[in-house]
N, C-alpha and C positions, 0 to 999 in steps of 0.2 A: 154693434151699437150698444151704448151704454144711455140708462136713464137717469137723468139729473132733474136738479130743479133748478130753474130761473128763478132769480128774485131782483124786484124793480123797487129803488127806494127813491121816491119823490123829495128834495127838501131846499131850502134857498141858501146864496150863500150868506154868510151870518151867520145861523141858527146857532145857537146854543140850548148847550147840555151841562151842566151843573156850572157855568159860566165857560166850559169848553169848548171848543170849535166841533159840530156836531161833524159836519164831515172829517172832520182829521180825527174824531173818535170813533166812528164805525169804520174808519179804515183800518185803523188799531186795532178794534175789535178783529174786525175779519181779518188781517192782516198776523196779524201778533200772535193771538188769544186762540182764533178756530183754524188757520193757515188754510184758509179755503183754495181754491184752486188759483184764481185772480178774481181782479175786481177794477171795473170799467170805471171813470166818475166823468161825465158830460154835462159840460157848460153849459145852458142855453144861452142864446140873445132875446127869447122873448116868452113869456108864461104868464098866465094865472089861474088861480087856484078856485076852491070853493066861493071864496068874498068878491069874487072878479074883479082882485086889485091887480092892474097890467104891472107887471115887471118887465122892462125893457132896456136893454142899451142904446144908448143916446145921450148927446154932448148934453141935454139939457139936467142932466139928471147927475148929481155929483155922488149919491150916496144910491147906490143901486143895490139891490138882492137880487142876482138872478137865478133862476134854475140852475140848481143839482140833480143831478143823476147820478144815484150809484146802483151798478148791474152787476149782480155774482151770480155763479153758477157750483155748484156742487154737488155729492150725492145726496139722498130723502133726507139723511138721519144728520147729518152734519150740519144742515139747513135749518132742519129742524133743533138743534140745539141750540143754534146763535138765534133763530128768529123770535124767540119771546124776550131775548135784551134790545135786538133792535126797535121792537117795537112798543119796548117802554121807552124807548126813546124818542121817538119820532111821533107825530099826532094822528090820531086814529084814522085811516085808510089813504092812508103816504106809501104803504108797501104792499106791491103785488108779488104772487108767485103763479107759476104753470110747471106744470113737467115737459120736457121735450129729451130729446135723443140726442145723444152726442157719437158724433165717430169716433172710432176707438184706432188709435195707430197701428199698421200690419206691421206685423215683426219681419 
């Protein structure tokens, strides 16, 4: 078993970042920049946030934000490197992390 860290990034699609598309930038980020291990991103169909504005899909809605998810996994120090850009990025408590165990493949 190996220890990593999970990180959960909340954000809608939309968002921007210096007029950037915020999730094709932290994909980048993590991607490009830190090569973490991967990196999950999950649509929702329905969410909301602190303001309990409902984000939903439905025909009646032309112009929608739904939930983002992006989920990486990594070791402590790697996570820790990228997580204070992500989260000048992103609005104060959009990202969580835990530690959990990862299986390690038997040779």
């Amino acid at each position: 078993m190996t220890n990593v860290t999970m990180v959960r990034i909340y954000i809608k699609e939309g968002d921007k970042v210096q007029g950037h598309d915020l999730m094709r930038e932290i994909f980048h980020l993590l991607h490009e920049q830190h090569r973490v291990r991967g990196v999950t991103v999950f649509r929702g169909v329905a969410g909301f946030g602190s303001k309990g504005e409902v984000h939903a899909d439905d025909l009646l809605r032309m112009t929608v934000h739904l939930p983002l998810v992006l989920e990486f996994f990594d070791d402590a120090a790697k996570v820790a490197a990228v997580l204070p850009t992500i989260q000048s990025m992103v609005p104060a408590g959009h990202v969580i992390w835990w530690q959990a165990n990862c299986a390690t493949p038997t040779p």
